[in-house]
N, C-alpha and C positions, 0 to 999 in steps of 0.2 A: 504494500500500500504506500508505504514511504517512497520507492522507488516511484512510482509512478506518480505521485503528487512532484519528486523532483526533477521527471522528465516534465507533466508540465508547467510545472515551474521554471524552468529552461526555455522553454518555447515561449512560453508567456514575458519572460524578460528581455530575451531577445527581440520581438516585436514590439515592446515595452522600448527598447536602447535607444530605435529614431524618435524616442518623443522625448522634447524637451522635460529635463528635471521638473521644473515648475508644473505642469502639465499632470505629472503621476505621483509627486509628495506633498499633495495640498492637504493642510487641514480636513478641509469637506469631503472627501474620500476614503478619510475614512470613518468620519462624522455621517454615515448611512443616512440615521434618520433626523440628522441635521437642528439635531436639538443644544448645539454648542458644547457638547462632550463627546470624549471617546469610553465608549464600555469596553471591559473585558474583550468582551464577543466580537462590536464589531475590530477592536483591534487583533482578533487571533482570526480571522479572515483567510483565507487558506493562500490564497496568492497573495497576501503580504509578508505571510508568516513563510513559505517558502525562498523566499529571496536573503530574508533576515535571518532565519537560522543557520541558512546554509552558507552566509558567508564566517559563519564561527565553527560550523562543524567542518575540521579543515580537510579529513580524512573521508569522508562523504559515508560513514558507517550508522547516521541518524541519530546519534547522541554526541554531547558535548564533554569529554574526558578533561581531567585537570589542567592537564597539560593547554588545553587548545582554550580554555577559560581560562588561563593565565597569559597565553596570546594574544586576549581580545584588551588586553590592558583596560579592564574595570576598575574604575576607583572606589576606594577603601567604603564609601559613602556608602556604593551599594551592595554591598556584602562581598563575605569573600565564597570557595567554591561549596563551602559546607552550606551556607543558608542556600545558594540557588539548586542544591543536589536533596529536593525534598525529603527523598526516601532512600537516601545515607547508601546507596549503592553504587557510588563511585562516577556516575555518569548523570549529566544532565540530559532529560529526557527536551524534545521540541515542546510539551505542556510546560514544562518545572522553568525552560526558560522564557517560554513566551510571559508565561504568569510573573515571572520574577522582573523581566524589563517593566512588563505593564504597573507589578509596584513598583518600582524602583523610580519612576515618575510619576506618581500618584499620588503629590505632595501633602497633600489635604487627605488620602488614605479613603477617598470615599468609591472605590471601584470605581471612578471616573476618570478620563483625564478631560478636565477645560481647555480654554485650546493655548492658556499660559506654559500646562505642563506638557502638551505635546512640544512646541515652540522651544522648551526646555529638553527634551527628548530628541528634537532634530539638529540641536543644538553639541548636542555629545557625540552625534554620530552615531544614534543609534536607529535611526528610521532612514 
């Protein structure tokens, strides 16, 4: 299933490459229902989440090992690899990390982001 969410996820960023940046990291895209927050959900969106995981899973085996989350040079702010490895099995799962970026900007802690804390999330280089 991974494997094919990452072929098309390949396909999809590639056809994605001619469009200006501006154009595919806007706010409102992923603001869905355009109510000036990002939830959870629509931030784990499958073809966003595809593009973002996959540029830290450097080995392309579907999880994030210590080694390659000590590559993505995370600051101390956002935990180190024990808090985003929920279930203490050595590997960060595509959920364990989507959930951890999505808090990890979720300054106000209310499962939302407003569009300060996205703004602050594109800001780090994490979208």
């Amino acid at each position: 299933m991974l494997g094919k969410r990452l072929g098309l996820g390949c396909v999809v960023l590639l056809a994605l490459a001619a469009t200006p940046a501006w154009a595919i990291s806007t706010f409102d895209q992923f603001d869905r229902n355009h109510d000036g927050r990002i939830t959870r959900d629509e931030y784990e969106s499958p073809l966003r989440f595809v593009g973002l995981f996959a540029r830290h899973d450097l080995d392309h085996d579907g999880v994030i090992e210590q080694s390659e989350f000590e590559a993505m040079g995370v600051p101390g702010r956002y935990g180190d690899f024990a808090t985003w490895d929920g279930d203490d099995d050595g590997r960060i799962t595509p959920r364990e990390f989507l959930h951890d970026v999505h808090s990890a900007f979720d300054a106000d802690g209310n499962g939302r982001w407003a569009e300060s804390e996205w703004k602050a999330a594109r800001a780090a280089d994490w979208l």
